[in-house]
Every structure is written in C-alpha cells, then in structure tokens.
BAFI-3210 file (N, C-alpha, C; in Angstrom, 3 decimals, decimal comma, padded with zeros to 6 digits):
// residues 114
n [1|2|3|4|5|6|7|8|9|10|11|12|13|14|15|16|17|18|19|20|21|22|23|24|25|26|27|28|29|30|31|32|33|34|35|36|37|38|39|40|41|42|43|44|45|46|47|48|49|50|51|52|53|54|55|56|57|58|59|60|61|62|63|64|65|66|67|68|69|70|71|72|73|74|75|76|77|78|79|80|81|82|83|84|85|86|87|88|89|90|91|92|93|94|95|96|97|98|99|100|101|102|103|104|105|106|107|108|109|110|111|112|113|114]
n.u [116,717|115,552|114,610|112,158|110,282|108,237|106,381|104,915|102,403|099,812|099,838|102,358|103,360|103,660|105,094|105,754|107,067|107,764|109,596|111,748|111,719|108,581|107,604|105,332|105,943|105,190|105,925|106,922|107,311|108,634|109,774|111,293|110,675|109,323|106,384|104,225|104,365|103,078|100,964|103,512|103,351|103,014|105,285|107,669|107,178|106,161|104,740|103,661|101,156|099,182|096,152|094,099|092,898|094,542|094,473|094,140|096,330|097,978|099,319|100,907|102,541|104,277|102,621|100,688|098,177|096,530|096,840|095,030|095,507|095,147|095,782|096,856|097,586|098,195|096,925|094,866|092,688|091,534|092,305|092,493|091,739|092,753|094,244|096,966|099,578|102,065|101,714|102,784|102,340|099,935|097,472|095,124|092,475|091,494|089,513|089,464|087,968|088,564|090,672|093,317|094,953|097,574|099,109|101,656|100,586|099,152|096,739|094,846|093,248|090,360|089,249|086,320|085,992|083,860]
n.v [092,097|093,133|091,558|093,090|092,223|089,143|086,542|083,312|081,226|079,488|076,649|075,955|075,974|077,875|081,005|084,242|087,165|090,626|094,072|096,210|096,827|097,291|095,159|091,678|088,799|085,089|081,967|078,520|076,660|074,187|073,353|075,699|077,707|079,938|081,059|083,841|086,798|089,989|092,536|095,334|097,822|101,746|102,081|101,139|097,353|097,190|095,668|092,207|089,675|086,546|085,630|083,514|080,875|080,637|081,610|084,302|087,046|089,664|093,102|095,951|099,159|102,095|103,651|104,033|102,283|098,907|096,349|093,502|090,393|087,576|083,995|081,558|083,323|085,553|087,954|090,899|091,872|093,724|097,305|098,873|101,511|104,520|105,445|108,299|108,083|106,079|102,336|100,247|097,782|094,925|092,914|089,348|088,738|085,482|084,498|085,237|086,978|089,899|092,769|094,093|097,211|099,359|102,387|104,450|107,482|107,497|105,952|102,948|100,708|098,734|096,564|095,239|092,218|090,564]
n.w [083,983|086,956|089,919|092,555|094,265|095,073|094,990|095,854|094,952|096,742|096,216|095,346|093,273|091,414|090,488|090,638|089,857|090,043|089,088|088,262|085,755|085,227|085,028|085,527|085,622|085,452|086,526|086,158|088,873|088,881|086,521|086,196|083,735|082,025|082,108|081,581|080,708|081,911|080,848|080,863|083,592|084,598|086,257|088,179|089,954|093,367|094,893|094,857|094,773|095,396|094,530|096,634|095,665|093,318|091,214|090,339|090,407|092,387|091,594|092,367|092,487|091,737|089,772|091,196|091,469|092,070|090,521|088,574|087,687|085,543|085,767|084,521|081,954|081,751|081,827|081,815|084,823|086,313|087,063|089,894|091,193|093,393|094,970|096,029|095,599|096,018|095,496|097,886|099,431|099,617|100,169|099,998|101,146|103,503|102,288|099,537|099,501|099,625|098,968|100,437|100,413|100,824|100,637|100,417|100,503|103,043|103,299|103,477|101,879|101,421|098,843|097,784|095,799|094,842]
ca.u [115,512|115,918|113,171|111,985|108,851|108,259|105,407|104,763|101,150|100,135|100,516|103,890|103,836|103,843|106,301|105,192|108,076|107,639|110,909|112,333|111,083|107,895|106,701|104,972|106,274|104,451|107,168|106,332|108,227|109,250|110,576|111,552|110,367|108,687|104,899|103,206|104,904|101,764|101,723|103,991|102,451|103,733|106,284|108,129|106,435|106,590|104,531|103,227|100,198|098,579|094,880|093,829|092,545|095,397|093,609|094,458|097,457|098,069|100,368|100,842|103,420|104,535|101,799|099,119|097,048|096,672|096,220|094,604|095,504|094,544|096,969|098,262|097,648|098,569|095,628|094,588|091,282|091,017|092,939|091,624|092,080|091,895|095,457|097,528|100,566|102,969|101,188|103,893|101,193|098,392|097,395|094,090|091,811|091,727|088,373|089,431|086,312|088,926|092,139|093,747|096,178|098,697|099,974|102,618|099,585|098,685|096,155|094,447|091,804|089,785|088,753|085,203|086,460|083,017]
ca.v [092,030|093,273|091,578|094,094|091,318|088,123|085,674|081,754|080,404|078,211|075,222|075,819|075,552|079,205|081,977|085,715|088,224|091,917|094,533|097,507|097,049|097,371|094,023|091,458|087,942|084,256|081,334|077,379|076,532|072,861|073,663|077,411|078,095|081,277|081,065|084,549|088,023|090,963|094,229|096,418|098,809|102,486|102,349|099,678|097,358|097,603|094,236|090,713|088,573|085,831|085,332|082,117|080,212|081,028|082,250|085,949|088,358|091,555|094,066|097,614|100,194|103,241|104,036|104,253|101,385|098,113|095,593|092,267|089,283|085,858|082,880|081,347|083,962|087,397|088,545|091,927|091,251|094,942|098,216|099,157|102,980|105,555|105,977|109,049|107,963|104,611|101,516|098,976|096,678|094,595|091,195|089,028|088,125|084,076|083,339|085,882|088,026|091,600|092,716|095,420|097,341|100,421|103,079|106,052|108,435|107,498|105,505|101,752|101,136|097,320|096,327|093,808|091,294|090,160]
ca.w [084,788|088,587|090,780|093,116|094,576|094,253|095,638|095,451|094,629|098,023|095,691|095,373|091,121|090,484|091,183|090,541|090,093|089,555|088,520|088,074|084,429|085,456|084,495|086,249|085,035|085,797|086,118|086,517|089,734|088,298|085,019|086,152|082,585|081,618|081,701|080,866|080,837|081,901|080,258|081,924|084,294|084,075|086,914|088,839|090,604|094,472|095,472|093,875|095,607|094,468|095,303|097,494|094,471|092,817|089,278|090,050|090,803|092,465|091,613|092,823|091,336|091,666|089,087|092,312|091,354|092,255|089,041|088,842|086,281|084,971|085,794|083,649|080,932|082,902|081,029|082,589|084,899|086,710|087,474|091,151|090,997|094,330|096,098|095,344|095,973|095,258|096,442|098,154|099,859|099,342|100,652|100,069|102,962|103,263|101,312|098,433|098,629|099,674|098,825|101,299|099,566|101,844|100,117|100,555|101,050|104,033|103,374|103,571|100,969|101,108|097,865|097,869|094,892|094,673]
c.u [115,928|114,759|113,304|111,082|108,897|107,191|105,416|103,471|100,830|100,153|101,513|104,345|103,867|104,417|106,121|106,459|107,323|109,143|110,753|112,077|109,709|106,735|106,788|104,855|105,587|105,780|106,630|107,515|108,987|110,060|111,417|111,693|109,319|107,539|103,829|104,101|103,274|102,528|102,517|102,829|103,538|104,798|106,708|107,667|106,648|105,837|103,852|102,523|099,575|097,171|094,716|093,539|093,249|095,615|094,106|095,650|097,472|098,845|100,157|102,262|103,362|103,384|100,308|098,027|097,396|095,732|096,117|095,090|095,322|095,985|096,213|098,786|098,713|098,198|095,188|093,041|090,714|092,046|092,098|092,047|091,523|093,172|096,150|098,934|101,104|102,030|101,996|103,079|100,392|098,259|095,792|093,754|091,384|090,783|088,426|088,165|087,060|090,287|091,983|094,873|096,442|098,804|101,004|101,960|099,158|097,535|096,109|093,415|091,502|088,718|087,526|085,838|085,090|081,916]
c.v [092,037|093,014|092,291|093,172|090,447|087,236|083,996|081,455|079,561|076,857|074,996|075,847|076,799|080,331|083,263|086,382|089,642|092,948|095,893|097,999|096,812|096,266|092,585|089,921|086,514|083,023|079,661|077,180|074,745|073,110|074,903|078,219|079,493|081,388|082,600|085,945|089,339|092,349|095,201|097,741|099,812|102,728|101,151|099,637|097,309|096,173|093,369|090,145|087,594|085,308|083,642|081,090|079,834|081,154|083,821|085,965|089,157|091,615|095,364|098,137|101,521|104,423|104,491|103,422|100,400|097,022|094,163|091,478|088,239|085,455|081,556|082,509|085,375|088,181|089,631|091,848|092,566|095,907|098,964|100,752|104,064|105,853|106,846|109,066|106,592|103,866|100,267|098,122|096,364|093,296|090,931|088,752|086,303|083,663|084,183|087,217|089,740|091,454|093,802|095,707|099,147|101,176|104,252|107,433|108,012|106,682|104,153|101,526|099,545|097,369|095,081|093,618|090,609|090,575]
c.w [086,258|089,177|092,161|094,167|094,320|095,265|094,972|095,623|095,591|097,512|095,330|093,765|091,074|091,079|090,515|090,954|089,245|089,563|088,498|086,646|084,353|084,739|085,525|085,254|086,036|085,623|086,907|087,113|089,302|087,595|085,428|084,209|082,917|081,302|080,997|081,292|080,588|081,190|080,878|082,213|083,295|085,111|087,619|089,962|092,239|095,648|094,329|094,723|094,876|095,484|096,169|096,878|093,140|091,147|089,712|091,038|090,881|091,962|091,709|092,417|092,059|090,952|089,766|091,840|091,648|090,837|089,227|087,656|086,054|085,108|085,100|082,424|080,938|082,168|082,011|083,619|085,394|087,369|089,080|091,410|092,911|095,621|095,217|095,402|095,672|096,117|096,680|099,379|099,616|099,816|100,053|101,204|102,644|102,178|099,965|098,171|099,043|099,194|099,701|100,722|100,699|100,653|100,577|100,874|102,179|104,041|103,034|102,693|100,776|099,548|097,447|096,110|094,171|093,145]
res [x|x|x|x|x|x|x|x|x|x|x|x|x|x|x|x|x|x|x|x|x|x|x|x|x|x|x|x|x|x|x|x|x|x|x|x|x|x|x|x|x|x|x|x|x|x|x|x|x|x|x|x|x|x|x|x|x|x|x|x|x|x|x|x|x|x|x|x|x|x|x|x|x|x|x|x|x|x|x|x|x|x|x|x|x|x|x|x|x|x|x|x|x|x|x|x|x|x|x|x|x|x|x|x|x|x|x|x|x|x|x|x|x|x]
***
C-alpha cells in the first residue's frame, strides 16, 4: 500500500489515506487500527478531505470524479461527475454546504452539498 494523500478528521481520531491502489482507507488515530477500507475507485487516488462534521470523505482520482463516503463505514454516499481530466484537489467550505474540487482540465467546479 503506497499512500499517495492522506488527511486527519479536525477531531484528531480519524486518519484518511488514499494510494496508488486506488483505495481510500479509514484508520482510528489511537489504536492506528484499520477502520473501513472504500471500494476502490478506477485509478489512483490524487487527494483525501474530510468534511467539517466529519461524517463524509472526499476523494478524487485519476478516474475524473470526485467521490463522497460515510465515516465510519466508507459506505459510498455520491460520485460528483463533470471534469475531464484527473482531479488532484478539492476542499470543503467551513459550514460543509460546497465542496470545490481543481482538476487537470483546467477547470474549478463548486459542488452545493445541500
């Protein structure tokens, strides 16, 4: 497993890695035990965020989407579809209601969460 990404939860308990095996792993920062392994995308991933509330996770890929998931589960919650190109950014905005995600095309695309 080569982590490529990696984010921390602002409560400090949860640690979000993404890889070169295009999977997007959940890890309890105490224990450093192994909480939820997500379905692999179809290409490796290129960032990891974790929403403000810290119930959801980005990830963006090579695959040109940006994918949402349930924490603790890393249960799939939504594929955000519309860049043509790799997407290696994304952040939330503080109160959770956008994501902004960059891509390799040239473009910026805000996502209402709402």
């Amino acid at each position: 497993m080569n982590i490529l990404t990696l984010a921390l939860s602002q409560d400090g308990r949860t640690l979000v890695t993404g890889g070169i095996d295009y999977t997007v792993r959940l890890w309890d920062v105490a224990t450093w035990r192994h909480i939820a392994t997500a379905t692999p995308q179809a290409d490796q991933l290129r960032a990891v965020s974790f929403h403000p509330d810290g119930h959801l996770v980005a990830s963006s890929s090579g695959d040109h989407t940006v994918r949402l998931w349930h924490v603790p589960t890393a249960e799939p919650a939504a594929i955000l579809y519309g860049h043509t190109r790799y997407v290696d950014k994304h952040a939330f905005s503080p109160d959770g209601h956008v994501l902004v995600s960059g891509a390799a095309d040239g473009t910026v695309r805000l996502w209402q969460l709402d």
